[in-house]
N, C-alpha and C positions, 0 to 999 in steps of 0.2 A: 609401553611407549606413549601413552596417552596421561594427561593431565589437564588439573581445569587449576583455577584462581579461586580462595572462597567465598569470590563473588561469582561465580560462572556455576559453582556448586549452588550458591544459593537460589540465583536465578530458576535453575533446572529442578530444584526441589520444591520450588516457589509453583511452577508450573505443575506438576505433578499433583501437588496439595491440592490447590485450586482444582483441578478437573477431579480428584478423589471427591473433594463435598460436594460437588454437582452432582455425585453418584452415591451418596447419602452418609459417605464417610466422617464420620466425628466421633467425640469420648463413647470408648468402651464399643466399638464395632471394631473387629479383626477384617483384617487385609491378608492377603496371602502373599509371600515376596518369593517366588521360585527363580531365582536367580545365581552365575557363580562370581566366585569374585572379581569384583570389577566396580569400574568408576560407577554404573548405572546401579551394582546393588547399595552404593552411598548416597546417591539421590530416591532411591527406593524408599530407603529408609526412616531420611531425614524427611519426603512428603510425606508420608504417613504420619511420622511425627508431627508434621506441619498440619496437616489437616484435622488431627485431633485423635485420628487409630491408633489400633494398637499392632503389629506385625508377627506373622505369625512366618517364618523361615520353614522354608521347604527345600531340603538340599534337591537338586535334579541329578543326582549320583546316587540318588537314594529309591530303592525297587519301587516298578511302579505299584505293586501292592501295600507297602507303604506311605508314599503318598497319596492313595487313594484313600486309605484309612483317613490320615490326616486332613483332608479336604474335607472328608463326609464329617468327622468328629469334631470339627471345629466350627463347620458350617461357615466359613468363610463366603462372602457376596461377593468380593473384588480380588482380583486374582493378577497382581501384577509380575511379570517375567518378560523374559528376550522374544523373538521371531523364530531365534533359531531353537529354542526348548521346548517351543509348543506340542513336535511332536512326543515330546518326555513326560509331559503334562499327561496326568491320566483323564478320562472325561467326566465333567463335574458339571455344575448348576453357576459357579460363578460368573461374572462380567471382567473377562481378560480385557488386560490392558497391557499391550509389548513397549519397552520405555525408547527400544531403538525403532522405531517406527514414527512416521510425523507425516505432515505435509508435503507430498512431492510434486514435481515443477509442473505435474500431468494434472493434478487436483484443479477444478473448480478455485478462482479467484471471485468473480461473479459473475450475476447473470442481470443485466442493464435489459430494461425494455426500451422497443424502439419507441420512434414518434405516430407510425403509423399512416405516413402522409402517405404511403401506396398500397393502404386497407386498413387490416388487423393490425394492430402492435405485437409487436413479436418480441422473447427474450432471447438476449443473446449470448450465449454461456463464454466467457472468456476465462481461458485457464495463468494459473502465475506463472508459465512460463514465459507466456503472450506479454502481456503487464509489464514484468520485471525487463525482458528485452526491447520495448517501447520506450520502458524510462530511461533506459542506462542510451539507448538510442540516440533520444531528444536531448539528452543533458551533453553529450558530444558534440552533437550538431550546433547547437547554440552555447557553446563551451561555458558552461554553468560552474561557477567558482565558490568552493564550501564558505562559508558562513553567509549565506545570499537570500536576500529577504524576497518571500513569493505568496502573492497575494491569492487566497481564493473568494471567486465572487459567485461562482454557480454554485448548483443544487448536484449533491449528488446522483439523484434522479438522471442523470444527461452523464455522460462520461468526458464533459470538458475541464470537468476541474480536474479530472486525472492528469491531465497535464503538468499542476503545478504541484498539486498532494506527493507523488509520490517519488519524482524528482526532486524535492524537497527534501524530503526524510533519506533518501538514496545517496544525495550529496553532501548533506552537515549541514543540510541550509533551514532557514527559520521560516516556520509556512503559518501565514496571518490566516486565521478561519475569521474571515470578516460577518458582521452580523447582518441579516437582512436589511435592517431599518436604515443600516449604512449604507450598502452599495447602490440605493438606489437613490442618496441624499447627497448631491454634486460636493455641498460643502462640506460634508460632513467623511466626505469620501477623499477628498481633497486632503484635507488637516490630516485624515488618518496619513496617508500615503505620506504627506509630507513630516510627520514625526517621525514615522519606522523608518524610511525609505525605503519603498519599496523597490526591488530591483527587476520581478518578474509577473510582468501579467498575464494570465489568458482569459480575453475578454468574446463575447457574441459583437460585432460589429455593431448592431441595431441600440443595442444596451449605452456603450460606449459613445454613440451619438446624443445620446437624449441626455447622457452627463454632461458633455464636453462645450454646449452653447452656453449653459447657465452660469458656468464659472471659467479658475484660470485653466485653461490647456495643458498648460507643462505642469501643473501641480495635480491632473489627473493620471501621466505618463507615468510610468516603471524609468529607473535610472536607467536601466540597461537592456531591457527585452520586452518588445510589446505583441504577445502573440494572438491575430485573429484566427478566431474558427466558427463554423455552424454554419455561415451564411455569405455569401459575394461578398467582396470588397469594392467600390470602384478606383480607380488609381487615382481619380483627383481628390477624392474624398482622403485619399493615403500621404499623395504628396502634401494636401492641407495638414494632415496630422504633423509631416515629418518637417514640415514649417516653423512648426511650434512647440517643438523640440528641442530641447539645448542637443540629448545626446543618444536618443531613444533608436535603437534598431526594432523593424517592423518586420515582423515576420505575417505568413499566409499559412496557414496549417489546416489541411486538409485528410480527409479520409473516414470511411464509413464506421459504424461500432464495430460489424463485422470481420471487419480488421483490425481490432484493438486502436479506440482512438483516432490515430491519424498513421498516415504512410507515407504521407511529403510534407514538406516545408520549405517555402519560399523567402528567399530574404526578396521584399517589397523595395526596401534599400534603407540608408543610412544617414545619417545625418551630412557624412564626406561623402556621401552617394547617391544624392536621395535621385527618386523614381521620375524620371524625363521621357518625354517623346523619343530620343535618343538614346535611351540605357534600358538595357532589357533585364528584368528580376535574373535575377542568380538560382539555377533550382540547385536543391540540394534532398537529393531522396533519404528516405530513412528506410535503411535497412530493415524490414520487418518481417522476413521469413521466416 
């Protein structure tokens, strides 16, 4: 009941290949394939081929005093098979590799260091399951629409540009890696934003200021979502922004690394709303349990 495309084949043996030469697989090195029939001994296969070995089949129906022979007499280094045949496997010298096994939601995504401003800098290990629920979070909150141009202007060093990176790729949307010597060049930042259109910002407020006097205003805004983090906002400094906006919604986004990025987001207000003595920001939490 399982089938792939043989582009979904190829991808999977594409992958396989690649981590095989890391592991010094190429012409005339034997790989071992203990596997039974199944879509994963077709990608077994066709990586080996791919990476330049040659494949040496090991039925797992086959005693284990036989395959022990065959292991030793081949000398095989790489030894690829299932999770579930490892115990069929007799004990060898190879480097196992299980093809149904991968990255799960509990693994390690990264480990971002802080800034230190309350001592030591510290690393903060955030797992993909963290990550991926943040993104898919943010992009509802701020109802993010596929093919949507999203600007990055920080360092990955700092975890604000997770903001745009990976709700980007998560929604079908187009994520500008702007170059340094741009984002900190008003006009040059400016023209960019105004070719792509960009739709999505997440900017340091201090940054965004030291742009926005030099040149035009609205040719520094996102079409559609302007998001602060890292630092206070003031609200008159917001309501000036949202002045100078044809159609910019301003958001506040908040929350430690500790908690993967951020854990609220404030609409500041809108263009039909902007931010008054009289109108009080809208919160809107993000789910981040």
């Amino acid at each position: 009941e399982e089938q792939l495309t043989y582009e979904q084949l190829n991808q999977r043996a594409n992958q396989l290949a690649h981590y095989l030469q890391t592991l010094g697989v190429k012409p005339e090195v034997l790989v071992g394939i203990c596997v039974e029939r199944s879509i994963e001994m077709l990608v077994g296969l066709l990586g080996i081929f791919k990476a330049g070995g040659a494949y040496v089949p090991l039925d797992p129906n086959y005693p284990s005093s036989r395959l022990s022979y065959m292991l030793s007499d081949s000398d095989v280094g790489v030894l690829v098979t299932l999770s579930q045949l490892l115990e069929s496997v007799p004990e060898n010298n190879a480097r196992v590799i299980c093809l149904d096994t991968g990255v799960d939601s509990d693994n390690l995504a990264y480990v971002i260091y802080t800034s230190g401003s309350t001592g030591q800098s510290k690393g903060v290990a955030i797992e993909h399951k963290s990550i991926l629920n943040y993104s898919c979070s943010l992009i509802k909150i701020i109802n993010v629409k596929p093919i949507s141009n999203f600007a990055l202007v920080s360092t990955i060093s700092a975890d604000l540009g997770n903001t745009v990176i990976f709700p980007a790729l998560l929604s079908g949307g187009c994520l500008h890696v702007i170059s340094e010597d741009t984002i900190f060049d008003s006009k040059a930042i400016s023209e960019y934003f105004s070719q792509y259109q960009i739709d999505y910002l997440k900017i340091v407020p201090s940054h965004l200021a030291v742009l926005i006097p030099s040149s035009n205003p609205e040719l520094l805004l996102p079409n559609k979502t302007l998001i602060l983090g890292g630092e206070a906002s003031s609200s008159n400094w917001v309501e000036t922004i949202l002045n100078q906006s044809s159609n910019c919604n301003i958001i506040n986004h908040y929350g430690p690394t500790e908690a993967t990025v951020g854990v609220l987001t404030y609409v500041l207000g809108t263009k039909s709303r902007p931010l008054s003595s009289s109108t009080v920001p809208i919160g809107r939490p993000i789910d981040n349990t």
